[in-house]
C-alpha positions as CSV (number, residue, x, y, z in Angstrom):
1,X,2.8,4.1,-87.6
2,X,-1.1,5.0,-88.4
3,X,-1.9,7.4,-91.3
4,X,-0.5,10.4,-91.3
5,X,3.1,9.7,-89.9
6,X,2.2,9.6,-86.6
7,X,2.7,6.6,-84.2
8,X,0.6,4.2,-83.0
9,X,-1.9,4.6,-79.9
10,X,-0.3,1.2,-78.6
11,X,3.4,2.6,-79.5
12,X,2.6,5.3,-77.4
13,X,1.1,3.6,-74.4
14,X,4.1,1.2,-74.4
15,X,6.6,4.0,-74.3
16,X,4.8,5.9,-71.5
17,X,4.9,2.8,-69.5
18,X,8.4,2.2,-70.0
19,X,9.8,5.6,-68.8
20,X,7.2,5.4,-65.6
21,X,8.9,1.9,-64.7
22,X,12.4,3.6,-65.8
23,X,11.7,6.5,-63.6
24,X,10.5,4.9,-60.8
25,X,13.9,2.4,-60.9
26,X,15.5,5.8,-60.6
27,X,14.1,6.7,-57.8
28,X,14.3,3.8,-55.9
29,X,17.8,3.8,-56.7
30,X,18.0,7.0,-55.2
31,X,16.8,6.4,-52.3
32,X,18.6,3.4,-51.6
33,X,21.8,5.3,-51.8
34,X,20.7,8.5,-49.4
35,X,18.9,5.5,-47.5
36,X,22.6,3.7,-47.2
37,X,24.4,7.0,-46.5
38,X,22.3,7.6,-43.3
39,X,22.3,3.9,-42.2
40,X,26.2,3.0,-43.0
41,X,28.6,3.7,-40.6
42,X,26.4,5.5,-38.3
43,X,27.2,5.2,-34.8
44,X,24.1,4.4,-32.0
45,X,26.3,4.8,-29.3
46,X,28.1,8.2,-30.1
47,X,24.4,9.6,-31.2
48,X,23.5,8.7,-28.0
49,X,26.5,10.7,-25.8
50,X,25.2,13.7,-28.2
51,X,21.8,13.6,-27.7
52,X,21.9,14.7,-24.1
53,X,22.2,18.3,-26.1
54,X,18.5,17.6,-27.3
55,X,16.9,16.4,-24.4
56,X,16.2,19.5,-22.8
57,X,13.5,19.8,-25.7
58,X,13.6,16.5,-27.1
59,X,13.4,14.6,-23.8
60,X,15.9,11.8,-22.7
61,X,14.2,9.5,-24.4
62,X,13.2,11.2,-27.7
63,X,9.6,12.3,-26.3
64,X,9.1,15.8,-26.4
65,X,9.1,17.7,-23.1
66,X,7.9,20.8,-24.8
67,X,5.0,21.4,-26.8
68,X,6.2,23.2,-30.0
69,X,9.4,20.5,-30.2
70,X,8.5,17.7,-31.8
71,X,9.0,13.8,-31.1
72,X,12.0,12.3,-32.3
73,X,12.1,8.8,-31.3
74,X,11.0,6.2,-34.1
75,X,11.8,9.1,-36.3
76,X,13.1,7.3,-39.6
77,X,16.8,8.3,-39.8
78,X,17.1,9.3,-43.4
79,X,14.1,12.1,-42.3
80,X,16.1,13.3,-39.2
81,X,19.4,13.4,-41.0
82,X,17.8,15.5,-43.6
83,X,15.8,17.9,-41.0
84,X,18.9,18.6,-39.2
85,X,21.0,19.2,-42.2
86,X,18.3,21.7,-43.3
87,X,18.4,23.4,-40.1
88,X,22.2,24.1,-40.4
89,X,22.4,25.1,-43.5
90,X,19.2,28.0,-43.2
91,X,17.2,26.3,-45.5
92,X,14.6,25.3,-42.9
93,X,14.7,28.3,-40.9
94,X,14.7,27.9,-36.9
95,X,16.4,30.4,-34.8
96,X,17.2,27.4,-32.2
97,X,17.6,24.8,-34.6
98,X,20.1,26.8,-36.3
99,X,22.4,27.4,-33.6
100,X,22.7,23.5,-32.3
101,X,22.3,22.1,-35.9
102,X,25.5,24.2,-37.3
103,X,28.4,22.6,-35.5
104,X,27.4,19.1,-36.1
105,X,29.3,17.2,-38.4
106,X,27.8,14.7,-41.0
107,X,28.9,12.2,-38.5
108,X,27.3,13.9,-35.6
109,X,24.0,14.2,-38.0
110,X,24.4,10.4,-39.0
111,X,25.0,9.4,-35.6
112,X,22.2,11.4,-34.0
113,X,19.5,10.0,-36.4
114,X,20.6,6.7,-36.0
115,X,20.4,6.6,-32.0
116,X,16.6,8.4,-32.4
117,X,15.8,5.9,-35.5
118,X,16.8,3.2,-32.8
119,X,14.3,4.5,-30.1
120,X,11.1,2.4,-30.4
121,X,7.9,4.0,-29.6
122,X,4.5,2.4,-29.0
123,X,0.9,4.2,-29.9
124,X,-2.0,3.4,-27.8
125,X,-5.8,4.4,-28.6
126,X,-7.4,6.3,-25.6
Protein backbone atom coordinates (compact mmCIF):
# COMPACT_ATOMS: atom_id res chain seq x y z
CA UNK A 1 0.00 0.00 0.00
CA UNK A 2 1.29 3.81 -0.74
CA UNK A 3 0.55 6.52 1.85
CA UNK A 4 -2.64 7.03 2.86
CA UNK A 5 -4.09 3.39 2.97
CA UNK A 6 -4.63 3.11 -0.44
CA UNK A 7 -3.10 0.44 -2.78
CA UNK A 8 -0.60 0.47 -4.99
CA UNK A 9 -0.86 1.84 -8.80
CA UNK A 10 0.92 -1.61 -9.76
CA UNK A 11 -1.59 -3.61 -7.29
CA UNK A 12 -4.19 -2.15 -9.16
CA UNK A 13 -3.15 -2.71 -12.65
CA UNK A 14 -2.45 -6.40 -11.72
CA UNK A 15 -5.89 -6.89 -10.41
CA UNK A 16 -7.56 -5.27 -13.39
CA UNK A 17 -5.69 -7.58 -15.61
CA UNK A 18 -6.61 -10.54 -13.74
CA UNK A 19 -10.37 -10.18 -13.80
CA UNK A 20 -10.18 -9.12 -17.79
CA UNK A 21 -8.30 -12.57 -18.38
CA UNK A 22 -10.85 -14.22 -15.70
CA UNK A 23 -13.72 -12.76 -17.62
CA UNK A 24 -12.70 -13.42 -20.82
CA UNK A 25 -12.15 -17.43 -19.68
CA UNK A 26 -15.72 -17.02 -18.79
CA UNK A 27 -16.82 -16.17 -21.79
CA UNK A 28 -15.09 -18.45 -23.82
CA UNK A 29 -16.33 -21.05 -21.60
CA UNK A 30 -19.64 -19.90 -22.49
CA UNK A 31 -19.52 -20.17 -25.66
CA UNK A 32 -18.03 -23.37 -25.94
CA UNK A 33 -21.01 -24.85 -24.14
CA UNK A 34 -23.97 -22.96 -26.33
CA UNK A 35 -21.28 -23.69 -29.26
CA UNK A 36 -21.45 -27.61 -28.22
CA UNK A 37 -25.28 -27.52 -27.70
CA UNK A 38 -25.87 -26.49 -31.33
CA UNK A 39 -23.18 -28.70 -32.79
CA UNK A 40 -23.82 -32.10 -30.66
CA UNK A 41 -26.22 -34.31 -31.67
CA UNK A 42 -27.53 -32.30 -34.48
CA UNK A 43 -28.85 -34.11 -37.29
CA UNK A 44 -27.64 -32.86 -41.16
CA UNK A 45 -29.91 -35.18 -42.67
CA UNK A 46 -33.28 -34.60 -40.76
CA UNK A 47 -32.44 -30.56 -41.13
CA UNK A 48 -32.34 -31.29 -44.45
CA UNK A 49 -36.05 -33.17 -44.95
CA UNK A 50 -37.23 -29.89 -42.87
CA UNK A 51 -35.79 -27.38 -44.84
CA UNK A 52 -37.97 -27.92 -47.83
CA UNK A 53 -40.46 -25.67 -45.42
CA UNK A 54 -37.88 -22.77 -45.97
CA UNK A 55 -37.05 -22.91 -49.38
CA UNK A 56 -39.88 -21.25 -50.73
CA UNK A 57 -38.08 -18.09 -49.19
CA UNK A 58 -34.88 -19.44 -48.33
CA UNK A 59 -34.26 -21.21 -51.62
CA UNK A 60 -33.36 -25.01 -51.92
CA UNK A 61 -30.12 -24.50 -51.48
CA UNK A 62 -30.00 -21.76 -48.63
CA UNK A 63 -29.84 -18.79 -51.26
CA UNK A 64 -32.54 -16.40 -50.92
CA UNK A 65 -35.19 -16.36 -53.67
CA UNK A 66 -36.71 -13.33 -52.20
CA UNK A 67 -35.33 -10.13 -51.47
CA UNK A 68 -36.31 -9.22 -47.87
CA UNK A 69 -35.30 -13.11 -46.77
CA UNK A 70 -32.08 -13.35 -46.02
CA UNK A 71 -29.21 -16.08 -47.03
CA UNK A 72 -28.94 -18.88 -44.86
CA UNK A 73 -26.31 -21.16 -46.16
CA UNK A 74 -22.79 -20.84 -44.49
CA UNK A 75 -24.84 -19.29 -41.76
CA UNK A 76 -22.80 -20.32 -38.50
CA UNK A 77 -25.20 -22.68 -36.63
CA UNK A 78 -25.00 -21.35 -33.13
CA UNK A 79 -26.37 -17.80 -35.04
CA UNK A 80 -29.31 -19.61 -36.82
CA UNK A 81 -30.26 -21.72 -33.87
CA UNK A 82 -30.46 -18.63 -31.81
CA UNK A 83 -32.47 -16.49 -34.73
CA UNK A 84 -35.00 -19.15 -34.94
CA UNK A 85 -35.44 -19.62 -31.28
CA UNK A 86 -35.97 -15.79 -31.13
CA UNK A 87 -38.49 -15.94 -33.71
CA UNK A 88 -40.64 -18.50 -31.80
CA UNK A 89 -40.50 -17.25 -28.74
CA UNK A 90 -41.65 -13.20 -29.93
CA UNK A 91 -38.61 -11.93 -28.92
CA UNK A 92 -37.53 -11.05 -32.48
CA UNK A 93 -40.67 -10.12 -33.83
CA UNK A 94 -41.71 -11.50 -37.49
CA UNK A 95 -45.21 -12.20 -38.35
CA UNK A 96 -43.92 -15.11 -40.75
CA UNK A 97 -41.12 -16.07 -38.78
CA UNK A 98 -43.28 -16.58 -35.92
CA UNK A 99 -45.72 -18.85 -37.34
CA UNK A 100 -42.98 -21.54 -38.94
CA UNK A 101 -40.50 -20.97 -36.06
CA UNK A 102 -43.14 -22.02 -33.14
CA UNK A 103 -43.73 -25.65 -33.84
CA UNK A 104 -40.10 -26.61 -34.16
CA UNK A 105 -38.62 -28.36 -31.53
CA UNK A 106 -35.02 -27.76 -30.16
CA UNK A 107 -34.21 -30.72 -32.31
CA UNK A 108 -35.90 -29.37 -35.37
CA UNK A 109 -33.89 -25.88 -34.53
CA UNK A 110 -30.50 -27.91 -33.95
CA UNK A 111 -31.06 -29.92 -36.90
CA UNK A 112 -32.07 -27.05 -39.27
CA UNK A 113 -28.93 -24.93 -38.37
CA UNK A 114 -26.78 -27.66 -38.78
CA UNK A 115 -27.88 -28.69 -42.43
CA UNK A 116 -27.63 -24.63 -43.38
CA UNK A 117 -24.15 -24.42 -41.26
CA UNK A 118 -23.22 -27.44 -43.69
CA UNK A 119 -24.11 -25.54 -46.90
CA UNK A 120 -20.83 -24.03 -48.32
CA UNK A 121 -21.07 -20.82 -50.06
CA UNK A 122 -18.44 -19.12 -52.26
CA UNK A 123 -18.02 -15.03 -52.69
CA UNK A 124 -16.84 -13.78 -55.91
CA UNK A 125 -15.71 -9.92 -56.62
CA UNK A 126 -17.55 -8.50 -59.72
Amino acid sequence: MSGGGRPARGAILAFRWRMKHALLALVIAWLALITDRVATGADVGAGRAIAGACATCHGDSGISVVPNAPNLAGQPAIYLADQLRQFRTGKRPSEVMAVIAKPLSDTDIDNLAAWYASLEIEAKVK
